[in-house]
C-alpha positions in Angstrom: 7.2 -11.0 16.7 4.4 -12.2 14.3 5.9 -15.7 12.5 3.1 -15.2 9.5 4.4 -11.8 9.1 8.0 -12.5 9.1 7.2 -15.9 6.9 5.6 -13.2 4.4 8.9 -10.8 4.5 11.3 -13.3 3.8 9.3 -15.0 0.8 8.9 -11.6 -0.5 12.3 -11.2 -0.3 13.4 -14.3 -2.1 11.5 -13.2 -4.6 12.8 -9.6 -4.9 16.2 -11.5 -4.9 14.9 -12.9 -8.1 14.4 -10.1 -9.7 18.0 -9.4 -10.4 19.1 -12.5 -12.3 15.3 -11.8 -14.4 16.9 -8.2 -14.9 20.4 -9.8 -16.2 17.9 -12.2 -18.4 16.1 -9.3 -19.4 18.7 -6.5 -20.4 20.9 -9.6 -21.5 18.3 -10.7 -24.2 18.3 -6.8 -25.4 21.9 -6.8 -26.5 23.9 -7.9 -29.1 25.2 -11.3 -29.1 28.5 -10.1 -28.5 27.4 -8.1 -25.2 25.3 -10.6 -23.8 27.9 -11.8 -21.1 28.6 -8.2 -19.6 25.0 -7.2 -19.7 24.4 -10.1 -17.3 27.6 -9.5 -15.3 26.8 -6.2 -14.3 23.5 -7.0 -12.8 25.2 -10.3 -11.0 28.5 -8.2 -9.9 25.8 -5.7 -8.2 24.6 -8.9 -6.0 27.8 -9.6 -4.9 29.1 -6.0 -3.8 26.0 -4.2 -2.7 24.9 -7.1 -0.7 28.2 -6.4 1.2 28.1 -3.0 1.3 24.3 -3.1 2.8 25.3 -5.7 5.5 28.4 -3.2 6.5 27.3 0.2 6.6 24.8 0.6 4.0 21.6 -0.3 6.4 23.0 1.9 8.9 23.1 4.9 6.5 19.4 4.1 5.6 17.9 2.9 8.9 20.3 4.7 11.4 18.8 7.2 13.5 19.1 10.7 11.5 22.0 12.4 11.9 21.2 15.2 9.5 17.4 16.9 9.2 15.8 13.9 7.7 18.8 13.5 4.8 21.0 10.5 6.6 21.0 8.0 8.7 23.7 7.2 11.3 26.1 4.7 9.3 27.8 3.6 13.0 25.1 2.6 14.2 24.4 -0.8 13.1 28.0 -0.7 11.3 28.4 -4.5 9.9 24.4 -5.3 11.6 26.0 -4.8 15.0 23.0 -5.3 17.9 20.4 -6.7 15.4 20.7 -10.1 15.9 19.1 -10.5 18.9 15.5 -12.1 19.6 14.4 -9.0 21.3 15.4 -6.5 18.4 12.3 -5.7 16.3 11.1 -4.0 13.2 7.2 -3.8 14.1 6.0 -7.3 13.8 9.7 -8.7 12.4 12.8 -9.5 13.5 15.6 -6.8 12.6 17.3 -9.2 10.2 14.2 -10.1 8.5 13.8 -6.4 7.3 17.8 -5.9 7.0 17.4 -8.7 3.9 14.0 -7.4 2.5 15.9 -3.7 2.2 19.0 -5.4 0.9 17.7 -6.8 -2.2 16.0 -3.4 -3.1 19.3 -1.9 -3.2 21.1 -4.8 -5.0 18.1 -3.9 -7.8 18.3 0.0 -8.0 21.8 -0.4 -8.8 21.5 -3.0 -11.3 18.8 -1.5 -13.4 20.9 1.7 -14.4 23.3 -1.3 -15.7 21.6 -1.6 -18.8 21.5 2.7 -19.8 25.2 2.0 -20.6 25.2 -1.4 -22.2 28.1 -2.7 -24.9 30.4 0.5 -23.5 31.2 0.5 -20.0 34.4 -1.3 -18.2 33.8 -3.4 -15.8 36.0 -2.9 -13.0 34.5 1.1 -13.7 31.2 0.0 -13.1 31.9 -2.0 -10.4 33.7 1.0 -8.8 30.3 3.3 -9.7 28.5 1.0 -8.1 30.1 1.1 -4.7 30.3 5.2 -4.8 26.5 5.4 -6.4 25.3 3.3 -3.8 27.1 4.9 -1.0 26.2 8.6 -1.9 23.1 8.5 -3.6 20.9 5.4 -3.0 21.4 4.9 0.5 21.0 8.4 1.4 17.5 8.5 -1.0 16.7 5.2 0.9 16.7 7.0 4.2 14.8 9.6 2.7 12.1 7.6 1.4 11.6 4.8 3.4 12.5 5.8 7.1 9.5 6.2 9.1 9.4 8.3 12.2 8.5 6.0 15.1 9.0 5.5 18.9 11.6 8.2 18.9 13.1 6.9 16.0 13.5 9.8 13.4 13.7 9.0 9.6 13.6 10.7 6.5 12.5 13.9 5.0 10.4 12.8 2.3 8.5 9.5 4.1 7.7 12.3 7.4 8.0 15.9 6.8 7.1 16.2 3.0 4.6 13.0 3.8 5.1 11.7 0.1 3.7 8.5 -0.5 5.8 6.0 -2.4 4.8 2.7 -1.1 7.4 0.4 -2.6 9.8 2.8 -4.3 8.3 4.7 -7.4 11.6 7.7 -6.1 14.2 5.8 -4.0 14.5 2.9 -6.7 12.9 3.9 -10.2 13.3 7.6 -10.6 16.7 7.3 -8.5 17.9 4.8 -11.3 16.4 6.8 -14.6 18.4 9.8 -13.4 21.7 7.9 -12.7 21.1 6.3 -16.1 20.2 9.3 -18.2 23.2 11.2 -16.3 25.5 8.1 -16.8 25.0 8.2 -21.2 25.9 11.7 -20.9 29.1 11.3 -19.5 29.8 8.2 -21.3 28.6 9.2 -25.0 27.1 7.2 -28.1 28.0 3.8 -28.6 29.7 3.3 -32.1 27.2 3.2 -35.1 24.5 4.1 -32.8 21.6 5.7 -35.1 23.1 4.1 -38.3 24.1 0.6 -37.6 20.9 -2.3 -36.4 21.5 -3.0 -32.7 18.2 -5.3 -32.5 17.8 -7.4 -29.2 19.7 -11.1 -29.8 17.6 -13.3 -28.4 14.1 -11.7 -27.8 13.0 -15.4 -25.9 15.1 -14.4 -23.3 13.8 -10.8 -22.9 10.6 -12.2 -22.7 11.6 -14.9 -19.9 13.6 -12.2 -18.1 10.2 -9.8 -18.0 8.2 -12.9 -16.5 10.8 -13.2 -13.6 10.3 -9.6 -13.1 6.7 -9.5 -12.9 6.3 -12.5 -10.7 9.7 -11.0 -8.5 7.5 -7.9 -8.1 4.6 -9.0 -6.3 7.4 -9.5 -3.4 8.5 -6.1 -4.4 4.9 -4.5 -4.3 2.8 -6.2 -1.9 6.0 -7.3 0.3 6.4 -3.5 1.3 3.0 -3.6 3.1 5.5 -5.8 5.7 2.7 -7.6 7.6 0.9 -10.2 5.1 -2.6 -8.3 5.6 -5.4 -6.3 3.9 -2.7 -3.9 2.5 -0.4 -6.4 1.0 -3.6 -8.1 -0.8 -4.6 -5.0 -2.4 -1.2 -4.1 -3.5 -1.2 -7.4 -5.3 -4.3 -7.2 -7.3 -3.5 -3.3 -8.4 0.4 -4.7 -9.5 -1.3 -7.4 -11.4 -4.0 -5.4 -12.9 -1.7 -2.5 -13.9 0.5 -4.3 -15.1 -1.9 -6.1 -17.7 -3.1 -2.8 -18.8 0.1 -1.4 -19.8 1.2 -4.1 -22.0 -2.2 -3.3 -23.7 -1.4 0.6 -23.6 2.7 -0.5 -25.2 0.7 -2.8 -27.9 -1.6 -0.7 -28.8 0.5 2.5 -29.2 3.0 0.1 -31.8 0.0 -1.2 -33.9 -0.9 2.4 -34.3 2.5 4.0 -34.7 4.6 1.1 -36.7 1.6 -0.8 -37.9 2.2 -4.2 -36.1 2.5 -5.3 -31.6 5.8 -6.6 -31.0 7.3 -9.4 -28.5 9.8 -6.9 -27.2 7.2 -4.4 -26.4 4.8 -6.7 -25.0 8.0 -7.0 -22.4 8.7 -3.8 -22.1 4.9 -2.8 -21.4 4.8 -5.1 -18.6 8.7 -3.5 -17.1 7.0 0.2 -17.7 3.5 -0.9 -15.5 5.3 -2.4 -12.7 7.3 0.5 -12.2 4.3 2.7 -12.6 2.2 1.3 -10.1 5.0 0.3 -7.6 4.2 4.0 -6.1 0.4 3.7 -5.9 -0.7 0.7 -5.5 -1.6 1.5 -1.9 -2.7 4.5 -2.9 -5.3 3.8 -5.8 -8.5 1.6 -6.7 -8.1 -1.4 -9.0 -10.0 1.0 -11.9 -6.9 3.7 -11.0 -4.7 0.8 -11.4 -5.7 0.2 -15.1 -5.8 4.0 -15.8 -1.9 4.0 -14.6 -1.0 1.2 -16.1 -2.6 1.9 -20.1 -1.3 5.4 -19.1 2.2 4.0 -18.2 2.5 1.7 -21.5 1.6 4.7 -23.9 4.2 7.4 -22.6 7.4 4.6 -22.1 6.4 3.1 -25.8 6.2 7.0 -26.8 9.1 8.1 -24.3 11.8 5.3 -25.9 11.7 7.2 -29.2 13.3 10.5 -27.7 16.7 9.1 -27.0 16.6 9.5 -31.2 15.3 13.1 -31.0 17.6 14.2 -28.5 20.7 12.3 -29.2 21.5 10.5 -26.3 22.1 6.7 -26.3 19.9 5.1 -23.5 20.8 1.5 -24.8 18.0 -0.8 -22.5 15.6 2.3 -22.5 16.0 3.0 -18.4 15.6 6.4 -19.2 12.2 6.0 -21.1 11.0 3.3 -18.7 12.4 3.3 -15.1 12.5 7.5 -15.1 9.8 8.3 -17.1 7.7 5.4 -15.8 8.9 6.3 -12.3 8.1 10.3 -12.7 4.2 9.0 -14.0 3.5 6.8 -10.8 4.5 8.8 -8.2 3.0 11.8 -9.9 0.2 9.8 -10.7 -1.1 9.2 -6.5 -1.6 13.4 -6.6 -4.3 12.7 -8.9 -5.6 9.2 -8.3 -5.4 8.3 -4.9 -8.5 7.3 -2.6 -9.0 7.0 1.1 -10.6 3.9 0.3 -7.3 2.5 -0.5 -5.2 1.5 2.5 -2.8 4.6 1.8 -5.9 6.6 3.0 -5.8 9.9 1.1 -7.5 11.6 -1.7 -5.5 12.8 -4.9 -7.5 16.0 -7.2 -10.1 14.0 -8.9 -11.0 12.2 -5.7 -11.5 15.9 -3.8 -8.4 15.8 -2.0 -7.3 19.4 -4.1 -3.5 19.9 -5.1 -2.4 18.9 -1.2 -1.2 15.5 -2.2 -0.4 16.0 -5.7 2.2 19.2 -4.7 4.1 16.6 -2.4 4.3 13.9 -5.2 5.6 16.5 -7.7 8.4 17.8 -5.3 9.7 14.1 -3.7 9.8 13.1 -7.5 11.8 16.4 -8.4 13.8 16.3 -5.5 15.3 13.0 -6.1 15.6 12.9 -9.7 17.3 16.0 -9.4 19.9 15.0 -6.6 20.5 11.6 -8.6 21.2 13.0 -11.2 24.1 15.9 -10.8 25.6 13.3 -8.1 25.9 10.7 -10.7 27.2 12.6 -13.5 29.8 13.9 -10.9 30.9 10.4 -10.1 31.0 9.4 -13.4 33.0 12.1 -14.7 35.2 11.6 -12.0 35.7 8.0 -12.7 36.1 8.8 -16.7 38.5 11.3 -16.3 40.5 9.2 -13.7 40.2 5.5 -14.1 38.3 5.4 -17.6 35.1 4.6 -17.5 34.5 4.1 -21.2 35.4 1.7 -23.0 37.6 2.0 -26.3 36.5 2.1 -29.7 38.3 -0.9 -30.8 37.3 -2.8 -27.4 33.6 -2.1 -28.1 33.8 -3.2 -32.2 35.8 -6.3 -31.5 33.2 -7.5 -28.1 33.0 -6.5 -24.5 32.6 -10.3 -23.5 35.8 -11.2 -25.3 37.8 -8.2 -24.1 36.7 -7.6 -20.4 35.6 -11.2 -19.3 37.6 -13.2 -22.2 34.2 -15.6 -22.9 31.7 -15.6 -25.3 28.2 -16.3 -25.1 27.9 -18.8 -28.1 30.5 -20.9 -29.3 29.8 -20.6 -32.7 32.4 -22.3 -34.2 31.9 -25.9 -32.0 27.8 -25.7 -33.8 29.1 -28.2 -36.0 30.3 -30.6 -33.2 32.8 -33.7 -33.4 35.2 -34.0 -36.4 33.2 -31.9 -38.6 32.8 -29.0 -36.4 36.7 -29.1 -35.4 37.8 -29.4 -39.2 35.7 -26.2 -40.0 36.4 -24.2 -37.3 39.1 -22.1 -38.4 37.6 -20.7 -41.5 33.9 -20.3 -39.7 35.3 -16.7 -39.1 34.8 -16.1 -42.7 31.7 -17.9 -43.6 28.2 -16.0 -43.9 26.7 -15.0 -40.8 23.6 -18.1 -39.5 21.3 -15.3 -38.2 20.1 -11.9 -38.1 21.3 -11.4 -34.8 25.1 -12.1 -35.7 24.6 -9.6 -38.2 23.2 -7.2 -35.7 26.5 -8.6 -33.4 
């Protein structure tokens, strides 16, 4: 057991941890002021449950021993961490628990981020039952998939060993996993009322802006934690997130100047949310300079990407679908192309003269899981419309979600006033002109 490495793990994964309540800031900032509440509940009712679920069977399922040609892992095995407590049992350099935690808050994530594809529509007790079934079906199996190595007669997953994709830190298992699930999700769930002919601007774009922050400093745990020991790898992985990053708000900017005429808050927050999950794939894989040609690359197609849920008709509310799948597909597609052996990943993509050998294996691990995400999740969530309801009803959603499933509201508008004043007003505040934009937009 290395103590610097397992000091590194667990910092990184305090800071993954983070990333959750930044998400709930983030998607909670995007929605209407009556939504706000629910939009941060779902992310924070994913904590609680999948944090269970993981410590129960969910590890197992993903770090188990195969039981099934590289698709599963054994969920008996460590059923409820059972054997991994001990001194003796390690993870390479860690102790098992150590890496148990750091995989647990990358599930608790994938989960949340398909949260916001169904915003201002979704019951809660339904999406709290999705969430158990999506996590038990489709992300810990993609998990295993992804990020099971073969090692000491340990076998893992089909993707990580036999189709040797690289995804360093989960461009498939957590970003194209979640776009699918959310773009299947709106499907089965439909428009939200008034959606292409009412406003249904972002309330409080502050918060987005703080929740995208949390994010990006949340990620460097996310990126260069996944190198596990706090080397080389980890260092590079840092600098490429940073720099990636950087150059897709500057890719999201400079696509709105040109299209609408004028860079926006919201998509300087966006940009940064579409380069992290760009380069969460590659940035093992690629130079610093392949970093910025990912990341401007990444900010362009997720500012142009948003727009087609408009075109096509289906109501991605947060923009997972432009962002998370579309971001997802570009990263992981993007290593075929761009990677170097001078990188710690140690391959060469097409325009380094590796050929088509690495790019063929990003372009079927993407496919593979995007494709099994998403007909498992539009399965489940038919199953739970058409059985529980999923969807919440048309008066429900005009009246508030906060009021009617959680019976709260963000903003007490009516105490504003304060003291006598405010309590001698209250009752006809209902019918006064609204004090902002955003309670028009609620």
């Amino acid at each position: 057991m290395d103590t610097g490495d397992t000091a590194w793990i667990l910092t990184s994964a305090s800071f993954v941890l983070l990333m959750t309540p930044g998400l709930a800031l983030f998607y909670g900032g995007m929605v209407r002021a009556k939504s706000v509440l629910n939009m941060m509940m779902m992310s924070f009712g994913a904590l609680g449950l999948i944090g269970v679920l993981w410590v129960l069977y969910g590890y197992s399922m993903a770090f188990g021993d195969d039981v099934g040609g590289g698709l599963l892992g054994d969920p008996a095995e460590y059923f409820g961490l059972s054997g991994l407590m001990g001194e003796d049992n390690l993870s390479g350099t860690l102790p098992g628990m150590a890496f148990v935690g750091f995989q647990a808050v990358f599930a608790i994530l994938t989960v949340a981020l398909i949260s916001g594809a169904i915003a201002d529509r979704a019951k809660f007790g339904a999406w709290m039952l999705f969430a158990g079934v999506w996590s038990t079906l489709v992300y810990f199996p993609v998990a295993h998939w992804v990020f099971a190595f073969d090692a000491d007669g340990y076998v893992g997953g089909w993707i990580a060993n036999r189709l040797a994709a690289i995804d360093f830190a989960g461009g498939t298992a957590v970003h194209i996993n979640a776009g699918a699930a959310a773009l299947a999700l709106v499907l089965v769930l439909g428009k939200r009322k008034g959606f292409g002919r009412e406003p249904m601007r972002p309330h409080n774009l502050p918060m987005v802006m703080l929740g995208a922050g949390l994010l990006w400093f949340g990620w460097f745990g996310f990126n260069a934690g996944s190198a596990v020991t706090s080397g080389n790898t980890a260092a590079v992985a840092w600098v490429n997130t940073l720099v990636a990053t950087s150059a897709a708000i500057l890719g999201w900017l400079l696509t709105e100047r040109f299209r609408d005429g004028h860079a926006t808050s919201l998509g300087a927050a966006s940009g940064a949310v579409a380069g992290l999950v760009a380069i969460t794939p590659a940035c093992a894989a690629v130079s610093p300079v392949g970093a910025i040609v990912i990341g401007v690359l990444a900010g362009v197609l997720c500012a142009l990407a948003v727009g087609l849920k408009y075109k096509l008709g289906y109501d991605d509310s947060l923009d997972v679908v432009g962002v998370h799948l579309v971001g997802g597909l570009w990263g992981t597609i993007a290593v075929g192309f761009l990677a170097t052996d001078t990188a710690p990943n140690g391959v060469n993509g097409l325009f380094f003269g590796g050929g088509v050998d690495q790019l063929w294996r990003q372009v079927v691990g993407a496919l593979a899981v995007l494709v099994f995400s998403f007909v498992l999740t539009w399965v489940i969530g038919t199953v739970i419309q058409r059985t529980t309801g999923f969807r919440l009803d048309v008066e429900d959603e005009v009246t508030g979600i906060d009021q009617v499933e959680h019976a709260e509201t963000a903003y007490d508008w009516g105490a504003l006033g304060g003291g006598a004043l405010g309590a001698a007003t209250r009752p006809a505040a209902r019918h006064a002109a609204p004090a902002s934009t955003s309670e028009v937009s609620a």
